[in-house]
N, C-alpha and C positions, 0 to 999 in steps of 0.2 A: 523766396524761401532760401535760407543759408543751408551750406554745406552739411551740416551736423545733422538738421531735419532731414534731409533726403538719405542721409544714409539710415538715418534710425527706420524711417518707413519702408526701405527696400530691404531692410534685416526683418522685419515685421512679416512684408509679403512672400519673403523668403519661407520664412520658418512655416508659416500658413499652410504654403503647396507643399513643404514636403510633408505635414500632418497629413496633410490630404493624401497624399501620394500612398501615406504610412497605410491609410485607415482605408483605404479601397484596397490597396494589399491583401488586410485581415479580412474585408469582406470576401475578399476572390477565395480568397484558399479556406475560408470556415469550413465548407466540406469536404478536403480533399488533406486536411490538415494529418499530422502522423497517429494521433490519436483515433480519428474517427476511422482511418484508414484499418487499423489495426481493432478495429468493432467487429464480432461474430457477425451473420447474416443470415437470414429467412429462419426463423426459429419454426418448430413445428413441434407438435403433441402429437403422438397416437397412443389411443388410451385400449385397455382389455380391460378386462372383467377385474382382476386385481392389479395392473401395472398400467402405469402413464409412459411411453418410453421418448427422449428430449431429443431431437436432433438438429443441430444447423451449420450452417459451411462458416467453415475457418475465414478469418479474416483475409483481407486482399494483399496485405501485406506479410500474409503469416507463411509461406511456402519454404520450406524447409528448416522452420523455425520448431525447436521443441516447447510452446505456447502449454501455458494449461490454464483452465477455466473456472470460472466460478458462477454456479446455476442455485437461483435464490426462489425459495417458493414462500407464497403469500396466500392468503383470503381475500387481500387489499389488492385492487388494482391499481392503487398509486404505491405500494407498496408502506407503505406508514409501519407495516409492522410486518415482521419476517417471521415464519413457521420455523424453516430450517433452512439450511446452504447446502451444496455438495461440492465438491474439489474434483477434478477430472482433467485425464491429458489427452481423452479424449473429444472427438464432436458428438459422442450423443449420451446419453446416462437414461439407465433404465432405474425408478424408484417405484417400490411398492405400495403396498395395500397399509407396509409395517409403519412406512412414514405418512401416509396420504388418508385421511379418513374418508369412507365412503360415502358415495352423494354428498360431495361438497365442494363450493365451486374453487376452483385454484388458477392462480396466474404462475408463470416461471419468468422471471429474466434472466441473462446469462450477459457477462463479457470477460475478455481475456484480461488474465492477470497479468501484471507488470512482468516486464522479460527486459533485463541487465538496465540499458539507460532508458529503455522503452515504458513510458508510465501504462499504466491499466489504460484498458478501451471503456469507451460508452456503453449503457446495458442498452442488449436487443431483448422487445419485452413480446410475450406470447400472449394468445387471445386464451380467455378460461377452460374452464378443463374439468373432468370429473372423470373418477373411475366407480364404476356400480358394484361392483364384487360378486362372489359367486352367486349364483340363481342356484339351489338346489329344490327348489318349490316348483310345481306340477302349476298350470294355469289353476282358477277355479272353476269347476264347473257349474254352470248354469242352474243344474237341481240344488245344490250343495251350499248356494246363497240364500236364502233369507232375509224377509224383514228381521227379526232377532238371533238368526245365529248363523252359521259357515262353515264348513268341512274345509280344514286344509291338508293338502298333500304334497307331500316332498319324494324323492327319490331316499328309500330306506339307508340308513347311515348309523351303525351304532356307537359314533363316533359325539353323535351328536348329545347335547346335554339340556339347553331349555330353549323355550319358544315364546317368543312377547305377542302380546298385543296392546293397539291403543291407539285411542283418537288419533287424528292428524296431529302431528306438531304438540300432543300431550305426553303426557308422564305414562307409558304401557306397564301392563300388567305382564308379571313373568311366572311361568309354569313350566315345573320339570317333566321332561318326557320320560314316560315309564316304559320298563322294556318292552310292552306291548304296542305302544305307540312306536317309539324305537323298530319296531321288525315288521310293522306294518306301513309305515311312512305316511300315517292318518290320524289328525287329530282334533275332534269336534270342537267349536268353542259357542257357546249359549251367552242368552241376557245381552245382547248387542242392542244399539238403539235403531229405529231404522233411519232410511235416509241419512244417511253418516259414514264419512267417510273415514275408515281403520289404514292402521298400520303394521303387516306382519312381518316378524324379522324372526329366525332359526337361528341357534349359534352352538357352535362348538366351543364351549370354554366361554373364553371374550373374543371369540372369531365371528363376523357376520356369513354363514353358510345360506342367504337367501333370504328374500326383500320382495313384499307383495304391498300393493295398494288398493282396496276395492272400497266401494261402498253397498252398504246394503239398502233395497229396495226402498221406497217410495210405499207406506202403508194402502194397500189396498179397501178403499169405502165399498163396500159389497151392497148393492143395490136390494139384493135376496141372498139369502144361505139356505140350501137344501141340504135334506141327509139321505141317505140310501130310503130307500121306499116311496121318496115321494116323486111328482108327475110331474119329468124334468120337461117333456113337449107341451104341458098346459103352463111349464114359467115362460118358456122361450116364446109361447106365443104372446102370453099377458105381457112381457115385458116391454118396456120402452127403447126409446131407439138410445143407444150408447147406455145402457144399461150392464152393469157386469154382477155375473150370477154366481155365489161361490158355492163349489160341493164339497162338502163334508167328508172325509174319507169312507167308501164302499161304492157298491154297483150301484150304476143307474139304466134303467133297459128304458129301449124303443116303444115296448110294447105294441112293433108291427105299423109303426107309422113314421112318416118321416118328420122330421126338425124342421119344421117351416118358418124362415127369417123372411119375413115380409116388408120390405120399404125399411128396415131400419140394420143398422148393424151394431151388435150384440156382443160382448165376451165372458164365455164360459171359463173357470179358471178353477184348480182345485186349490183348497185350503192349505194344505200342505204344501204345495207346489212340486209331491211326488205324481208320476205316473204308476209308481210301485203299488199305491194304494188306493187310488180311485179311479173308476174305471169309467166309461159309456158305453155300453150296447146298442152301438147304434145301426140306421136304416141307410138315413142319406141325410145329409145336411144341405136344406135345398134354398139357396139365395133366392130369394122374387122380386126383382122391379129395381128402381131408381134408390140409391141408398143403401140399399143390403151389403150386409158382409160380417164377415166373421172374424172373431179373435181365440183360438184356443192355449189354454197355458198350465202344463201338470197336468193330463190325464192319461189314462191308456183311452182309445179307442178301437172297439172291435167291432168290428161287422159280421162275424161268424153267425151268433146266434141268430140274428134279422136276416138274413142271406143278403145280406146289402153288395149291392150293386156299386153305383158309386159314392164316396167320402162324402164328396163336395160337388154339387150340377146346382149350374146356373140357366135362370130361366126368369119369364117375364110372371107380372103378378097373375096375368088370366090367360096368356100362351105364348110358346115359345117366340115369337116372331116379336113378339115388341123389342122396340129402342131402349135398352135398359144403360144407366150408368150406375155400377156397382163403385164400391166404397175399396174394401179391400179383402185380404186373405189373409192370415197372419197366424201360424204355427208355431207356437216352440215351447219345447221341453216335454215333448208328446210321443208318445208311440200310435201309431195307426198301421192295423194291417186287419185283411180279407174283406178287400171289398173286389168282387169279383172284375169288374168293368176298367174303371179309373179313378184314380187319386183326385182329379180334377177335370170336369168336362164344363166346357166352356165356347161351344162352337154352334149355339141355338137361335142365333140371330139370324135374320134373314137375309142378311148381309155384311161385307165384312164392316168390323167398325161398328156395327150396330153394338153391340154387346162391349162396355167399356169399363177397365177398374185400372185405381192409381197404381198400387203395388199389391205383388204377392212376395207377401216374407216367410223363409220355412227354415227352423236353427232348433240346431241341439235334439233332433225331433227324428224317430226311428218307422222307417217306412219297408213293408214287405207284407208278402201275399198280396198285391197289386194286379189285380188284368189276369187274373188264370185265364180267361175268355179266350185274350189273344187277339180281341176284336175291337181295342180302343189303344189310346195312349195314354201312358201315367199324366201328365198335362197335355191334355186335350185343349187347346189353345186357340184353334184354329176359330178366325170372325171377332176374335178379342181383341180389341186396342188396349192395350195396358203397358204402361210406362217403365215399368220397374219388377225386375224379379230376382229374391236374391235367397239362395238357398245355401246355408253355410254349417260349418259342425253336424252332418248328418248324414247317415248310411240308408242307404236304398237296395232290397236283393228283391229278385222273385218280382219284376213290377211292371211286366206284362210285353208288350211288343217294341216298344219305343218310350224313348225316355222323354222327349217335348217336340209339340207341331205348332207352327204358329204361322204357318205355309198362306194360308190365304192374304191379297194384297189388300194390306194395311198403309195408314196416313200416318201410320204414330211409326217410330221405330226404337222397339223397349231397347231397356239396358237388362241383357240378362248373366247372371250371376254363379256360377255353384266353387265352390270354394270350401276346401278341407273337408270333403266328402269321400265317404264309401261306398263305391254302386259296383254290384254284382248280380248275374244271370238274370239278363233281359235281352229283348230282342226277338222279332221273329213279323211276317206279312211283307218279307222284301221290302222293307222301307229304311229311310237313316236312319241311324238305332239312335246316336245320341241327339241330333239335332233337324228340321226341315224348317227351314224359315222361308222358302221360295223365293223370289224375287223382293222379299222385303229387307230393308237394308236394318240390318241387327250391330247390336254391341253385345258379344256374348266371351264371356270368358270363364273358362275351365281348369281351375290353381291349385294346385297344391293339392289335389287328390288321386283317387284309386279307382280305375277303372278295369274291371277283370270278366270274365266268361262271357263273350259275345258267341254269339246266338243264346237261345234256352235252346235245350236239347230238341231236336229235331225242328227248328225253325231255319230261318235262312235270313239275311238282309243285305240292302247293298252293299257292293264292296265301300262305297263313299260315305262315309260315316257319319260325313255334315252334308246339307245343302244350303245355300244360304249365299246367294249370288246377286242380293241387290247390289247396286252403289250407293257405296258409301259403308258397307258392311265392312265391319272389324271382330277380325276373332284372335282370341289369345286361347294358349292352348297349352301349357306352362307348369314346371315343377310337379308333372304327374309324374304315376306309375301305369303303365296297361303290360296287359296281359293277357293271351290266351282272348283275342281280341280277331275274330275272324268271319266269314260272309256267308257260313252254311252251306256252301254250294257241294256235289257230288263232287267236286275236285274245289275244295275249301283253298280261300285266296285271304292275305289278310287284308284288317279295313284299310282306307289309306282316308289323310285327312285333305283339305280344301289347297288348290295350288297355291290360290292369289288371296290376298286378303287375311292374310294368318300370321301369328306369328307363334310360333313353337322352339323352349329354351328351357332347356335344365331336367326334359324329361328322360325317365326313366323305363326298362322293360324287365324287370324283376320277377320272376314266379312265386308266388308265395304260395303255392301250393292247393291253392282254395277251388272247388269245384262247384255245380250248380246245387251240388247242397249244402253248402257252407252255411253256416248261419253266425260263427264265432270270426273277427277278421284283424284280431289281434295279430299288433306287429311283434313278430322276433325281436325277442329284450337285443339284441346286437346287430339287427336289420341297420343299411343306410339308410333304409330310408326314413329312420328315424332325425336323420339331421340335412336331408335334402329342401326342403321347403323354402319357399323364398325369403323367410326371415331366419333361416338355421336351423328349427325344429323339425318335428315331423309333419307326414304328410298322411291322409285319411280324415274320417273323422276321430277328433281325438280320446272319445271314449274309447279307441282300442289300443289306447300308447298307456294309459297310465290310469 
């Protein structure tokens, strides 16, 4: 090989290593390079009702630099196409409701703009975002729904000017609110389809002032329809099992015998779906055997005229002692009050566990004049294996000695429930007024309600409010109010709740004034404890907020 070839090859292998040299350089420093270095960092959203507000740390190399920034919103999470910019010298920007449309999902990126020889940084991009806008709309309540129409309610505003509705994701209908509706903050809407889910939106001007979603019911197949006068114990007995019986609005009486549900379970339901307007007169509503149970929805129930004893007693088809497995219990949108004994007895097996139901559901459903006796519990519980109990949006006053016993040892260990409730003046036969679960291990939690006037007037109970000391027992005890919550004794001590196994946050001891003859338990329009509750709101049942 002559002189000229080896040098041309060792210029070749030269130039080689130092590209190489070059290009592992740029590898090493791509992230450390001055541009990425001068990139904003950890971007974050906190979003309110009408403001998104942008925060994130200054670049690594930005410390005492006057930097200023440029934050780009989108629909697009590759950004393809840009809503607006904002300019800012500082790290965070607050933008509103005026640029951000409501329920709508948004992306932000943000990087530092060019500073003297310093080119712009890379964008730092945010995960999506929404802001909801104001809620001036009241929940709906349960009566107020319909298969064809819905009562909406807002917080009165005469600011306000019309009120839409309309399918999901369709073209809504708009109506102007009249000063009547305006000063009352209620406004009916009719001709709804059922089963369908609407869209309700308030507005002041072209302001969204509040944003509801509901659907209405599921068309009720009415198995029978009565109307006042006819012989509501000769359909419940005719009927089949899961049969549902609808009444017509007016009275329906006992006529001096009880509601015998034998081996099947049954749901009575009013037509309306008011309790306002249909009523029962009843004796006792008496489950028997394997199968049984009950569904009530829309009535009043009274036990005055029949002297009825208890609501609801379960029992076997030919006597107390058989092994009975019950179906369930299920209440809501009901009033029941004067049944002298209890709301629910349930302790006639012969042993514990004998006598067995999946769930008891009790909502939206006004419960009082319970147990004048004195000589039972509103849930009489006790020999019942049952899974599940869950008692929610409902006020309980006047409702005898003790509010639930479920003391005898059991194999099952229920989940029990009451939530955004009102219970007032019960108590009395020295026992735990709210809770005796014995050594069975429970899940029992008590949220976001109002517990006031322990003892009834001249009763007495222990000072220990729960019992409930299996293992494994879990109690929450959380975002109440109590009050005027004490043990009867001739040197009156108050109650105290469970050492070990509890947890207790957010509660509250507020007087609201109420006594054992309260019967009204509206909150103070400026009460806190209209925004204590574990999601913001109020706390009770919410028929007394709005």
């Amino acid at each position: 090989m002559n002189r000229i070839t080896i040098n041309i090859l060792t210029w070749l292998l030269l130039t080689v290593a130092v590209y190489s040299i070059s290009c592992k350089k740029n590898d090493y420093n791509d992230g450390l390079e001055t541009p990425r270095l001068f990139k904003p960092q950890g971007i974050s959203v906190k979003t309110g009702d009408t403001t998104a507000t942008v925060s994130w740390t200054a670049p690594i190399l930005a410390r005492g630099l006057p930097l200023s920034y440029t934050a780009e919103f989108s629909q697009d999470s590759t950004f393809a196409t840009s809503e607006f910019a904002v300019t800012t010298d500082t790290t965070n920007i607050v933008v509103t409701a005026e640029k951000l449309q409501l329920r709508t999902k948004y992306f932000v990126r943000v990087k530092a703009d060019a500073y003297e020889n310093q080119p712009e940084s890379k964008w730092e991009r945010s995960s999506a975002f929404s802001i909801t806008g104001e809620q001036w709309f009241h929940p709906i309540r349960d009566v107020e729904l319909n298969e064809n129409a819905v009562t909406l309610r807002w917080r009165p505003n005469a600011g306000f000017t019309t009120l839409s509705i309309g399918l999901n994701k369709g073209t809504p209908v708009k109506y102007t609110l009249t000063p009547a509706e305006l000063s009352s903050g209620v406004k009916q809407i009719s001709g709804l389809l059922a089963d369908t889910t609407y869209v309700a939106e308030i507005w002041q001007g072209s302001k969204s002032k509040g944003f509801l979603v509901f659907r209405t019911p599921v068309p009720t197949v009415y198995t029978t329809v009565l109307n006042p006068g006819d012989d509501l114990a000769t359909a419940i007995t005719a009927a089949a099992d899961k049969a549902i019986i609808g009444l017509n609005p007016g009275t329906y009486n006992a006529n001096g015998i009880n509601f015998n549900l034998v081996q099947k379970t049954i749901t009575i339901k009013s037509i309306s779906n008011n309790p306002a307007d249909t009523k029962i007169n009843f004796r006792e509503f008496t489950l028997r055997g394997n199968g049984a149970g009950l569904n009530l929805e829309g009535i009043e129930l009274d036990g005055t005229a029949a002297n009825a004893g208890y609501f609801i007693n379960l029992t076997g088809v030919l006597a107390d002692a058989e092994k009975c497995a019950y179906t369930q219990v299920n209440i809501s949108n009901c009033v029941v009050h004067a049944a002298t004994t209890s709301f629910m007895r349930a302790n006639r097996g012969a042993a514990a566990g004998d006598y067995s139901m999946n769930q008891i559901i009790i909502k939206n459903t006004l419960v009082y004049d319970i147990g004048a006796a004195l000589n039972y519990t509103c849930f009489h519980l006790d020999k019942l294996a049952f899974n599940t109990m869950q008692v929610s949006k409902s006020t309980f006053y006047n409702i005898g000695r003790q509010l639930l016993t479920a003391s005898t040892v059991l194999t099952t260990a229920p989940n029990i429930s009451f939530d955004n409730c009102t219970l007032n003046n019960f108590g009395a036969g020295n026992l735990n007024v709210l809770l005796n679960a014995g050594s069975n291990p429970v899940k029992c939690n008590i949220t976001n309600s109002i517990v006031a006037n322990i003892p009834r007037p001249g009763g007495a109970v222990r000072t220990e409010a729960m019992n409930a000391s299996g293992a494994g027992t879990a109690i929450t005890f959380s975002n109440n109010n109590t009050f005027n919550l004490m043990n009867g004794a001739a040197t009156p001590a108050p109650l105290t709740f469970p050492a070990t196994n509890i947890t207790m946050v957010g509660n509250n001891a507020i007087d609201l004034g109420w006594t054992s003859t309260t019967t009204d338990f509206t909150l103070p329009a400026n009460s806190v404890l209209r925004t204590v509750s574990s999601s913001g709101g109020a706390i009770g049942d919410p028929r007394w907020t709005y």
